[in-house]
N, C-alpha and C positions, 0 to 999 in steps of 0.2 A: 467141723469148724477148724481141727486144727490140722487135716489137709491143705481147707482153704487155705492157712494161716501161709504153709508150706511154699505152696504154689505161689502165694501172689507174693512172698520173700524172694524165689527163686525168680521169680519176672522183673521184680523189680533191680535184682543184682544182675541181671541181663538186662536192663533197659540203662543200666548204671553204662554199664561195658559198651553197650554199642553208642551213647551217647557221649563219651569218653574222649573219639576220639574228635569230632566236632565243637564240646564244647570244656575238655579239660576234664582231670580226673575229678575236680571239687564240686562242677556246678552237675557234671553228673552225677556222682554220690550226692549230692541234695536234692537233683529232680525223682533221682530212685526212691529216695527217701519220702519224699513228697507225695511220688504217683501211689508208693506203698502205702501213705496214712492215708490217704482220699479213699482209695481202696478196700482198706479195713473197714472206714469209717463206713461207708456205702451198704458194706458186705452184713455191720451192727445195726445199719437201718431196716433192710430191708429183710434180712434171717429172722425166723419167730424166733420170738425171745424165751428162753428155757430156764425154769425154777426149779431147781434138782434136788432143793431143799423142801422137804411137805412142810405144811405148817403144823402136824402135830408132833416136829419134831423135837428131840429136848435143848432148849439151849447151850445148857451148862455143855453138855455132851458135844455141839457144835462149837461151844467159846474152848472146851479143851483140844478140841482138836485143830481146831485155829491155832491156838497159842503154840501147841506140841509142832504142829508144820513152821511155825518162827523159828523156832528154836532148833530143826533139820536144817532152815536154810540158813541159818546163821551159821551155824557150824560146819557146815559146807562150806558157806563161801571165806570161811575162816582158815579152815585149811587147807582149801586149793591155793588161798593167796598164802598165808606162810609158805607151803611146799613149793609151790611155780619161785616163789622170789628167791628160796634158797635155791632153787635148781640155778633159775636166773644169773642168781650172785657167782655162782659154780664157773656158768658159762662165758659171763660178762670180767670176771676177775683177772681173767689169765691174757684178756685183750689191754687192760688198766696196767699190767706189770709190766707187759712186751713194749706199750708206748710210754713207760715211766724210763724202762731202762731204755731207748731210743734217746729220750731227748737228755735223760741225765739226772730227771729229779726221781724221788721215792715216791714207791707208791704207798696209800695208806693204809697201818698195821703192818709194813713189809720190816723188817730188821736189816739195819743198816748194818755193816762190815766193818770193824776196824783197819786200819789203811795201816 
């Protein structure tokens, strides 16, 4: 399944591209978008459906493990976004100082000069 998943992302960001240049970068990125959930959806119909959970299994042992995978992806996506926005801030800063001192005004947090 998460071949298919692969493939039919990879088709659809190729159906984006060649449709691009006929109908504009937007309505291609929404037809890719589109042919990909039709896609999926078809792919959930018609694939046997797989319970990979027995039913003698323990709850509690599946609610912890539920809850403990939150708690990975929270903190992931917790410090990818702090880390990326400082890099970010790193990269994006030195463009805000270069067009500050261009037109004249300060940029902000920068220390003004006594004249």
């Amino acid at each position: 399944m998460i071949a298919l998943g692969v493939l039919l992302a990879v088709g659809a960001v190729l159906l984006g591209r060649k449709l691009a240049s006929r109908w504009g970068n937007w309505y291609a990125t929404v037809a890719g978008c589109a042919a990909f959930t039709v896609a999926v959806g078809l792919a959930l119909a018609f694939l046997p459906a797989g319970d990979p959970i027995p039913h003698d299994f323990p709850a509690d042992v599946l609610w912890r493990f539920r809850l403990a995978s939150l708690g990975v992806q929270a903190l992931l996506w917790t410090a990818l976004g702090l880390i990326l926005g400082h890099l970010a801030q790193r990269v994006l800063e030195p463009a805000a100082v270069t067009a500050a001192a261009t037109t004249g005004d300060t940029a902000p947090g920068a220390s003004v000069a006594a004249h």
